[in-house]
Every structure is written in structure tokens, then in C-alpha cells.
C-alpha positions as CSV (number, residue, x, y, z in Angstrom):
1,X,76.6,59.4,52.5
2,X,75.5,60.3,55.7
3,X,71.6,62.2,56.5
4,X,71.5,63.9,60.0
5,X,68.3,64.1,61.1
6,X,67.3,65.8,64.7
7,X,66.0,63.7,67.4
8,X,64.0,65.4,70.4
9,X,65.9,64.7,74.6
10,X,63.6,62.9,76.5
11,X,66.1,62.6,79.4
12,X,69.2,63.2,80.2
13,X,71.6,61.3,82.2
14,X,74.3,63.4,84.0
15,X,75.1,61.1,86.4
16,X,79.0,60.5,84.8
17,X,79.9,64.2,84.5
18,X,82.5,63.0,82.0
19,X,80.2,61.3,79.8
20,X,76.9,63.5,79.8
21,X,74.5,60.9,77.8
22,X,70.7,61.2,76.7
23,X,67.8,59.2,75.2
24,X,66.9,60.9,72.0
25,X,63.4,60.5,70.5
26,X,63.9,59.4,66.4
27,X,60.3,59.2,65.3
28,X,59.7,57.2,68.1
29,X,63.0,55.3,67.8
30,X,64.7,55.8,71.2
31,X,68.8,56.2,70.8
32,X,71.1,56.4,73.6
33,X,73.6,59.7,72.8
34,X,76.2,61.2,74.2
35,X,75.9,65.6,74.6
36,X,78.6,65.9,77.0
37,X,80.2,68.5,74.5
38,X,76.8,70.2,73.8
39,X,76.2,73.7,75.5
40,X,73.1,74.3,77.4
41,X,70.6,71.7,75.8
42,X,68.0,70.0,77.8
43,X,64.9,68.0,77.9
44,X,62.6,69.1,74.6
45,X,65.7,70.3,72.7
46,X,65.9,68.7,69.0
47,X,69.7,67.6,68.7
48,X,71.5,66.3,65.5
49,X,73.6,63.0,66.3
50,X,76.3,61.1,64.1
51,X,77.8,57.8,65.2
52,X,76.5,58.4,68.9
53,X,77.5,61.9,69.5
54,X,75.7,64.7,69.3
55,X,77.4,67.3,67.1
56,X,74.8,70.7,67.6
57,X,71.4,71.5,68.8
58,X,68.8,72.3,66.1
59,X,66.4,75.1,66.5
60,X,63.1,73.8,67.1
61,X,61.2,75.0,64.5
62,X,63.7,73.9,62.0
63,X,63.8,70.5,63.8
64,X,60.0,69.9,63.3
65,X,59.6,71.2,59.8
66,X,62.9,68.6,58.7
67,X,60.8,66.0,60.2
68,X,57.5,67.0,58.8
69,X,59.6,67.0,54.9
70,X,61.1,63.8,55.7
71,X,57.6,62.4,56.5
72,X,56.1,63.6,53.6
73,X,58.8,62.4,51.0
74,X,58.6,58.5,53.1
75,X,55.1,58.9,52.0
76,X,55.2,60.0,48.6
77,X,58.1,57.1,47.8
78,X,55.2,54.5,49.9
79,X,52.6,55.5,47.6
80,X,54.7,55.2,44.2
81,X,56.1,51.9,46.0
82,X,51.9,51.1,46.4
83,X,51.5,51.4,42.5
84,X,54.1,49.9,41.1
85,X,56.4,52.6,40.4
């Protein structure tokens, strides 16, 4: 099983124009990411990325309220964790 979950470009590296790459912003985990088959994205975009790649670009309200359920469901599952459920 596989989630996807966006990550925010904080740069973008075009310097290989065959191999378009970016750091991507995970909840402050930084990923390296290819987007060289990614149309018009740039720094700010939300991306979703499997096995290095970025497959699409995520609206950005979408993006942020994905990451605001995923936060909220990693604390509900800390706070059963915290009493022994």
C-alpha cells in the first residue's frame, strides 16, 4: 500500500534540462525529486511524489487541507497511543 502525500518546492534545480529535479518540503522532511515530466510547476507548488518522481501537481488548497487531516489523525492515534489504547 502506498499513501501519496503532497510536498511543497522549495527549489528547483534545472541545471540538467534532462533531469529537472527539486527539493520538496514533507512536513519539514526535505526530499530530493525529480519533475522533469511535470508541466508548469514552480517554487510554492504542492506536488505528489512516488519512488522519487513526481507524478502531478496538487491544487493548493487541497494540498494544505490533506496535510492539515493527516496531522490531525497522527494526533488522535498519539493521544490513544498516550492512554494506553
Amino acid at each position: 500500500m502506498c499513501l501519496a502525500v503532497p510536498g511543497k518546492i522549495i527549489s528547483i534545480d534545472d541545471s540538467n534540462t534532462e533531469l529537472k529535479m527539486a527539493k520538496i518540503n514533507f512536513g519539514g522532511i526535505i526530499k530530493d525529486a525529480c519533475i522533469q515530466w511535470i508541466e508548469d510547476v514552480s517554487i510554492g507548488d504542492y506536488v505528489i511524489v512516488h519512488a522519487g518522481f513526481a507524478l502531478n501537481k496538487v491544487d493548493t488548497t487541497e494540498a494544505e487541507e490533506t496535510i492539515r487531516m493527516l496531522n490531525e489523525m497522527s494526533r488522535l492515534l498519539e493521544d490513544e497511543d498516550a492512554k494506553g489504547n
